[in-house]
C-alpha positions, 0 to 999 in steps of 0.5 A, a space after each residue: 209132701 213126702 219122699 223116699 229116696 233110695 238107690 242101688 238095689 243091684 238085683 243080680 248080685 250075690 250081694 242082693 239081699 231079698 229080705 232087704 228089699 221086701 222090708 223096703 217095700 213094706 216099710 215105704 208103704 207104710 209110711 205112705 210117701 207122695 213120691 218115690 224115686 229111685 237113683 239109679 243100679 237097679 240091677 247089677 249087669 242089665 240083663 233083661 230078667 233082672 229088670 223084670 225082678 226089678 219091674 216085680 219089686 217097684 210094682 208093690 210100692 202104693 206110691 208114684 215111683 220117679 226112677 233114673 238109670 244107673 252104670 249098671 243098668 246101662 250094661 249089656 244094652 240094658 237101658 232099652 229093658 229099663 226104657 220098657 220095664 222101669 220108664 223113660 230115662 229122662 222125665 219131668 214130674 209135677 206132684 203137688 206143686 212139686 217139680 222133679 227132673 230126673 237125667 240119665 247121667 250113664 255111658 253105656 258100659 262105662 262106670 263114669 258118666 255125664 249129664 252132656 251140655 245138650 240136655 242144659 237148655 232142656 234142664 232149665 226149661 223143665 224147671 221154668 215154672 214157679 214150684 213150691 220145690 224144685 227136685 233133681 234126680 241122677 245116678 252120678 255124684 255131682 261132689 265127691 263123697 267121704 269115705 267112697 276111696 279115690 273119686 273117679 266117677 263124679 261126672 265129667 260135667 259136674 261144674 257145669 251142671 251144678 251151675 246150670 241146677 243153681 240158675 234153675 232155683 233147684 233146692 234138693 237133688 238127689 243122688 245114688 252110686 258110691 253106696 254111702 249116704 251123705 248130705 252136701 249144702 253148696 250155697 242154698 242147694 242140698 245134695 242129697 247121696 242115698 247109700 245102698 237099699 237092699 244090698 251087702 256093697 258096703 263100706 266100712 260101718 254103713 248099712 243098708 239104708 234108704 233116705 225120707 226127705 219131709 217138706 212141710 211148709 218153708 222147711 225140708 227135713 232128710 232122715 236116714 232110715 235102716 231096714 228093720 232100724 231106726 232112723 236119724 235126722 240128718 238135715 233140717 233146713 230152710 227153703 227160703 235161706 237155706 240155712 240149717 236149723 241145726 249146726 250140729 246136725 253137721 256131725 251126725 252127717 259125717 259119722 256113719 252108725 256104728 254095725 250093730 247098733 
């Protein structure tokens, strides 16, 4: 099984940059993923055209697209032109003995969001059956993120969505928002953030980048891959313990590629 995983495109913006997003989607087709999902920000107000540049785009991937909300697609109303042109905001996929859940975590007009206790039971439903591996997708941090500044937009109801994901045996999950790719292990779950795609809202020495996640067997393996650049393995663990394979990975986490490397 293989995924990409990307987030924040925010077509619209002055950030947006075309070329970006068109070696995206050339370089996903070439490696041929079974899924790729998307977390979320789209676009950078929610208006209607900006979905239909979206809809455009994600129609060239080869691949099954899975996709959630984010804040600024849920600006101006913009989450009925995502229901319409990108698909439904809350969804459960099956791929290969592989389940994925994705969760609209946004407030209309609001950067903060929240999962809401109403969609528990649902969570824990979805992801009932045995599965080879169990994915969930949302566009807020479940755990703050270095390097992202003070953190105010974790979700009001992380703690209890992060037990609600434990009970459920969900192993990966993964996330978008604050443009900075990192990799969280919290007991045996993996928390997966993606930075920014196709875009120039950047922090500090981080690029635009988009995530590879390889499951072959009992063991995952997350790379984090630059447009017209190379990548790097960033986690390597096991389903079955989830132990990392290698310790020092930690530090390749932690330490953003130098710009112009």
């Amino acid at each position: 099984m293989r995924i990409v995983h990307f987030s924040d495109l925010h077509v619209g913006s002055p950030y947006f940059v075309p070329n970006l997003m068109n070696r995206l989607v050339e370089e996903v087709n070439a490696l041929k993923p079974d899924v790729v999902i998307g977390t979320g920000d789209f676009t950078n107000e929610g208006f209607r055209q900006e979905f239909k540049t979206v809809q455009a785009y994600l129609r060239q991937f080869r691949s099954k697209v899975l996709a959630v909300p984010g804040n600024h697609d849920a600006r101006n109303v913009g989450y009925l032109h995502f229901e319409e042109l990108i698909g439904p905001r809350h969804w459960r996929e099956e791929v290969e003995g592989v389940v994925f859940v994705g969760v609209d975590s946004t407030e209309p007009d609001l950067n903060s969001g929240r999962v809401g206790r109403e969609r528990y039971p649902w969570i824990l439903e979805a992801f009932s059956t045995p599965a080879r591996l169990k994915v969930f997708c949302l566009h807020h941090h479940l755990i703050p993120v270095p390097g992202t500044g003070r953190e105010r937009n974790v979700v009001y109801d992380a703690g209890d969505v992060l037990e609600i994901l434990l009970r459920a045996g969900v192993q990966i999950v993964l996330t978008g928002h604050k443009h900075v790719p990192y990799v969280w292990r919290l007991e045996t779950v993996y928390i997966v953030n993606a930075g920014t795609a196709a875009s120039l809202r950047l922090r500090g020495y981080h690029r635009p980048c988009y995530n590879l996640i390889d499951y072959d067997g009992d063991e995952v393996r997350i790379y984090r891959r630059y447009p017209f650049g190379p990548e790097s393995l960033i986690a390597h663990f096991s389903l079955a313990t989830g132990a990392q394979y290698y310790r020092e990975l930690e530090s390749l986490i932690q330490q953003p590629e130098p710009a112009g490397r």
